[in-house]
C-alpha positions in Angstrom: -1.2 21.7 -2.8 -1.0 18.9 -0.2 2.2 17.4 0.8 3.1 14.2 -1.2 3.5 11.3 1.1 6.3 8.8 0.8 5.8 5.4 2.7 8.0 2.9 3.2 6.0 -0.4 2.6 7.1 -3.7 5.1 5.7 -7.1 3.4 5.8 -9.2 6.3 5.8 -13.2 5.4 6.2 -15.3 8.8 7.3 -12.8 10.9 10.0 -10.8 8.7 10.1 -8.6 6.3 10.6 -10.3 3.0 10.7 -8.6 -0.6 10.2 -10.4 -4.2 9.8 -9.3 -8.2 6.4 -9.8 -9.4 5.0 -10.9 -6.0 7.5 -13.9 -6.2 11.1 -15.2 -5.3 11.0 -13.3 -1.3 13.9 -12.6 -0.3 14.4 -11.8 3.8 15.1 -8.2 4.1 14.6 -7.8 8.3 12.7 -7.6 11.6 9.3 -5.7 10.9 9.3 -3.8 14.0 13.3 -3.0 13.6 12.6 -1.7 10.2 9.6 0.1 11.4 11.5 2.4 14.2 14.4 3.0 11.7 11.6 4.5 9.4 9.8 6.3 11.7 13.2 8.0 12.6 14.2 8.5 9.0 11.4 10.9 8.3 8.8 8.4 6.9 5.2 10.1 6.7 3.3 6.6 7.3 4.0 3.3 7.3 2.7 0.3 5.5 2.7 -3.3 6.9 0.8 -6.3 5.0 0.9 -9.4 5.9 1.3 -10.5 2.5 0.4 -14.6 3.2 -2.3 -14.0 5.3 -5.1 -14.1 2.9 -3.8 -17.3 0.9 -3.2 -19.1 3.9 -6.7 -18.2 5.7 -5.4 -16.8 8.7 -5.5 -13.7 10.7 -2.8 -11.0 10.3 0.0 -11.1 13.0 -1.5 -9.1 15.5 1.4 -9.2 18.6 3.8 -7.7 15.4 1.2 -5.0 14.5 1.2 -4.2 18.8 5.1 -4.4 18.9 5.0 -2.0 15.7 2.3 0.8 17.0 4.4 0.8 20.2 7.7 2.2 19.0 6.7 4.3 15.9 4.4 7.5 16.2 3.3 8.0 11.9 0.3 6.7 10.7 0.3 3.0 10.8 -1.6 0.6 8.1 -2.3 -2.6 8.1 -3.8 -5.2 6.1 -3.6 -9.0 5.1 -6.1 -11.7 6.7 -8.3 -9.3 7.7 -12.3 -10.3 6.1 -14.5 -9.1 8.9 -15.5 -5.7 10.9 -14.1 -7.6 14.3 -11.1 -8.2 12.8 -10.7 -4.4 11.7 -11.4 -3.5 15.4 -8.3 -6.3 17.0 -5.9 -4.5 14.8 -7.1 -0.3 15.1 -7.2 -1.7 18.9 -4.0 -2.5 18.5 -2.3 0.5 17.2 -3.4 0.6 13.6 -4.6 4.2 12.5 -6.2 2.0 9.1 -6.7 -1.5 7.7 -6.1 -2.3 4.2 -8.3 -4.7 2.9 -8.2 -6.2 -0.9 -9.4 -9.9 -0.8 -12.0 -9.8 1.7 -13.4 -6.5 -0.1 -13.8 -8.6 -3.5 -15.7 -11.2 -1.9 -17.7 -9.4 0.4 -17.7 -5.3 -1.1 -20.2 -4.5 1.4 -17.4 -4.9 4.2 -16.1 -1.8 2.6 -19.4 0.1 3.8 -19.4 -1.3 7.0 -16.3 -0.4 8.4 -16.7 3.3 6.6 -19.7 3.3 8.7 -18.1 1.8 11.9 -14.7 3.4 12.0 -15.0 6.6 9.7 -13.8 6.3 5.6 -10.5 7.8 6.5 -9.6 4.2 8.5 -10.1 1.7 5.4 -7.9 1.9 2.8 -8.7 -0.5 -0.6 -5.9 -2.4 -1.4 -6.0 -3.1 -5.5 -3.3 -5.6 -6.9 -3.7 -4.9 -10.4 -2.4 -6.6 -13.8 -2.2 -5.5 -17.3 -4.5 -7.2 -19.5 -4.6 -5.8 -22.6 -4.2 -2.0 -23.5 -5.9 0.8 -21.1 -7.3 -2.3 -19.0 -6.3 -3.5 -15.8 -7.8 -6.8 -14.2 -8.0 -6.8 -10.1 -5.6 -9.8 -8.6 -6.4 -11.4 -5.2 -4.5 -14.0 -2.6 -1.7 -12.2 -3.0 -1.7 -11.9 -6.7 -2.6 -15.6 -6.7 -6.0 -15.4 -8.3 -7.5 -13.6 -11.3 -10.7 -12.2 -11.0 -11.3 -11.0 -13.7 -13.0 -7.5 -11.8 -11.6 -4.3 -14.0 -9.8 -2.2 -12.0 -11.0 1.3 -12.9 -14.9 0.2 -12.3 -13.7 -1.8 -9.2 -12.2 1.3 -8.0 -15.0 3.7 -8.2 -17.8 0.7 -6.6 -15.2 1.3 -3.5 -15.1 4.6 -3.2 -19.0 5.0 -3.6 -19.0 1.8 -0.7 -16.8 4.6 1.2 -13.1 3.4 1.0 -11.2 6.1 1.9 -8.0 5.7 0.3 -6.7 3.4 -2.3 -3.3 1.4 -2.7 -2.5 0.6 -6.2 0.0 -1.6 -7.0 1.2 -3.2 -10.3 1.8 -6.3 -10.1 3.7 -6.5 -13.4 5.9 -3.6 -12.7 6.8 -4.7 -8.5 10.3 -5.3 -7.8 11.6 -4.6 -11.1 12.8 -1.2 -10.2 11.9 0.1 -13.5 9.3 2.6 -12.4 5.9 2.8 -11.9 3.2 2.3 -13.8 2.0 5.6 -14.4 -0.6 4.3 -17.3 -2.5 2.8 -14.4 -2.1 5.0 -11.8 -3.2 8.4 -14.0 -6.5 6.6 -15.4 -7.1 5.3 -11.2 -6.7 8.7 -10.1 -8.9 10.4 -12.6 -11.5 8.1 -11.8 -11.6 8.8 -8.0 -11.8 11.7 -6.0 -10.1 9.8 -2.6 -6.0 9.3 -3.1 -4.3 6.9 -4.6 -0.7 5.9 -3.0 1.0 4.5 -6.1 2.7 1.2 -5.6 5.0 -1.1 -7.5 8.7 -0.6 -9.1 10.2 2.4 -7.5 14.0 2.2 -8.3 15.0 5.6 -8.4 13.9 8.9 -6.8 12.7 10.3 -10.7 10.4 7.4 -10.7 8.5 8.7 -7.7 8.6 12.7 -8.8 7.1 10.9 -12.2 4.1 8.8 -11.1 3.3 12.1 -8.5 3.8 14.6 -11.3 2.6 12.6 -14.3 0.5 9.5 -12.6 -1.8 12.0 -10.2 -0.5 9.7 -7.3 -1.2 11.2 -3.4 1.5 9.5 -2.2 4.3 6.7 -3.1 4.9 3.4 -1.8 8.8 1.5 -2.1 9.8 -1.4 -0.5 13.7 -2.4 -2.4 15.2 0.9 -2.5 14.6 1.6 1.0 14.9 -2.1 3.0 18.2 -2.0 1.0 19.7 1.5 1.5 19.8 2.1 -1.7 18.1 5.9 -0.8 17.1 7.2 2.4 13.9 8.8 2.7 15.5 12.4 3.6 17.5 11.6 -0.2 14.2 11.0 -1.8 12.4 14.5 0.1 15.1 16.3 -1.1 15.0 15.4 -4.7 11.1 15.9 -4.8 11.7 19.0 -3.3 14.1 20.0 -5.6 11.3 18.9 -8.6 8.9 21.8 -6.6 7.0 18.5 -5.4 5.9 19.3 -2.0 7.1 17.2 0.8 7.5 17.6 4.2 10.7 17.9 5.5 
């Protein structure tokens, strides 16, 4: 079995690192690059750095923070936000990005997926899917920054990507981020059985046994936090250990 990856996840609104509940109320939580070097130190196995505004505000992710970012740390770097054509994949894998994350610009154009599969390999783009309960066992796909409804279910928006040649995908819930309550493992189990490519689960990590939960019970590749990290609440080396304990495999 592959090791499980754990990824420390840096929303980046103007500049710093900022955190909310449900995509709302930010709260400052620190200098991306900062964070980024304390992580990549700490044991992190990639890191993950949106530009969460980007999108809603039509303009380009930050690239001199991305540049600053791929300078100091040496994991896998993603990056996404802003980003809506293949040019604007290259500026940031120029850059230092090892893969862009794209979730708006996909939904409106899904044949950029294909493209930048076909331009930069499948393992570079990574679907990002901000996803909301709408009724039982369905899912509808957000975008803006969990702005806008489309409407788009998430399991058959999930598997048009993968055919298109996403290589990864990024699942967050948007009703369980920030609350620290777990995640949701509904979601990320019906995601994962309906895609062969992984799935980093995102969205209300709170506690080490949420993240040995969603991997064991949710099929996830990999986990995402944000809170219980930027906050020293646990350390990645506390959360390694734990999984390890759980026979989860991690590397050390």
């Amino acid at each position: 079995m592959l090791a499980r990856r754990i990824i420390p996840c840096l929303d980046v609104n103007k500049g710093r690192v900022v955190k909310g509940v449900n995509f709302l109320n930010l709260k400052d939580a620190g200098d991306p690059v900062e964070a980024a070097i304390k992580y990549n130190k700490a044991g992190a196995d990639e890191i993950v750095f949106l530009d969460i505004t980007a999108s809603f505000e039509k303009r380009k992710t930050i690239v001199d923070v991305v540049k600053k970012t791929a300078e100091k740390v040496f994991i896998p770097l993603t990056v996404g936000g802003g980003i809506k054509t293949i040019k604007d994949m290259e500026l940031l894998l120029f850059n230092g990005a090892d893969k862009v994350s794209i979730n708006t610009a996909a939904v409106k154009e899904p044949l950029l997926i294909k493209e930048g599969a076909k331009r930069f390999g499948s393992q570079c783009i990574v679907l990002a899917v901000d996803a909301k309960r709408k009724k039982k066992n369905k899912w509808v796909v957000y975008i803006y920054g969990g702005r806008e409804n489309t409407d788009i279910d998430v399991i058959d928006w999930v598997k048009k990507a993968e055919s298109l040649g996403a290589g990864e995908i990024l699942l967050t819930s948007m009703d369980a981020d920030g609350t620290k309550e777990g995640y949701d493992i509904d979601l990320t189990c019906k995601v994962a059985k309906s895609v062969k490519i992984p799935v980093i689960a995102s969205g209300g990590a709170g506690h080490p046994e949420h993240m040995y939960r969603v991997l064991k019970y949710g099929l996830a590749d990999a986990v995402l936090a944000a809170s219980i990290f930027h906050y020293r609440e646990y350390t990645i080396k506390s959360v390694k250990e734990y999984l390890k304990k759980k026979n989860i495999p991690v590397r050390l």
